[in-house]
C-alpha positions in Angstrom: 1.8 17.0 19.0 3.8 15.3 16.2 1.5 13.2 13.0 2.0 9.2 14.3 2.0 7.1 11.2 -0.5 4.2 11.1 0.1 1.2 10.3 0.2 -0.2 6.7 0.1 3.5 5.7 2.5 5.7 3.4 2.2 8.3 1.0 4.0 9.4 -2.4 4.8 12.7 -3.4 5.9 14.8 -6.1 9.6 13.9 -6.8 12.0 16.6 -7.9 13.4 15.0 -10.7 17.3 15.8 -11.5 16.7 13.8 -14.8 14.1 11.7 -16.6 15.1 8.5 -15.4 14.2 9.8 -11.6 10.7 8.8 -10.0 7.9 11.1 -11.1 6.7 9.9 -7.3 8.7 9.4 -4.3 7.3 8.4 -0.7 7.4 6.0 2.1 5.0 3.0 3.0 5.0 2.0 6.8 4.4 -1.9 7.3 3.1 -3.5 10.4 5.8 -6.2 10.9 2.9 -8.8 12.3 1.3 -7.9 9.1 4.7 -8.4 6.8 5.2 -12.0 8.3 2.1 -13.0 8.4 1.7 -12.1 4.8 5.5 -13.6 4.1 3.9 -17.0 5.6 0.8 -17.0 3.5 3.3 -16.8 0.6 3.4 -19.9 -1.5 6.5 -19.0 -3.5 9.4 -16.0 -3.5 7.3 -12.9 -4.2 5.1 -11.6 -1.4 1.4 -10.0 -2.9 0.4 -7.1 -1.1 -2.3 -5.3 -2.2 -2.1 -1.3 -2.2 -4.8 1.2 -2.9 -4.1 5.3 -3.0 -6.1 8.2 -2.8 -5.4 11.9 -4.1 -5.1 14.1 -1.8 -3.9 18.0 -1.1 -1.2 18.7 1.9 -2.4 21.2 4.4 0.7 23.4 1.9 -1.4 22.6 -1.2 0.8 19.9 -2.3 -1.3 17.4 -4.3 -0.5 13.8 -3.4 -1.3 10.1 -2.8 -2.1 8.3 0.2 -1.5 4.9 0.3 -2.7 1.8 2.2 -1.4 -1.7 2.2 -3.9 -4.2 2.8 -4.0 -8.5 2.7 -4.6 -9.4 -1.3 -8.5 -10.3 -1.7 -9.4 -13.6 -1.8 -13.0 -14.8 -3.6 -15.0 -17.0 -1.0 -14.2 -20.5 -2.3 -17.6 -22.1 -3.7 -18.3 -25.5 -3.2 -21.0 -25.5 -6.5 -24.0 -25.2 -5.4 -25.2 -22.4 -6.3 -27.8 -22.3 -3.5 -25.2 -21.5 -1.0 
């Protein structure tokens, strides 16, 4: 059985760098296409926030790297002032 990537997933890996200017990390992130556009429409300008967090982790081959996960940017509950609410 082959590994199915989820969604809003991705992982970054030890690049091997040819020179300095090269990536010191090098992966893929898999985005959910309902989740892009939505996110794209809950944009107010030309940049789209997405908010990513990683974990360290060690391949099954001992290769240290991070998992990623995209996720909607948090939002603070709006407060309407009182601050018995």
């Amino acid at each position: 059985m082959s590994y199915e990537q989820k969604p809003n997933t991705g992982a970054l890996f030890p690049n091997q760098k040819k020179s300095e200017n090269h990536p010191d990390k090098r992966g893929d992130l898999f985005l959910d296409k309902t989740f892009l556009i939505d996110q794209m429409d809950k944009s107010k300008g030309a940049l789209v926030k997405i908010s990513i967090a990683g974990w360290e982790n060690t391949s099954k081959n001992g290769m240290n790297y991070l998992s990623l996960k995209a996720s909607e940017p948090y939002e603070a509950p709006a407060t309407t002032g009182n601050p018995w609410e």
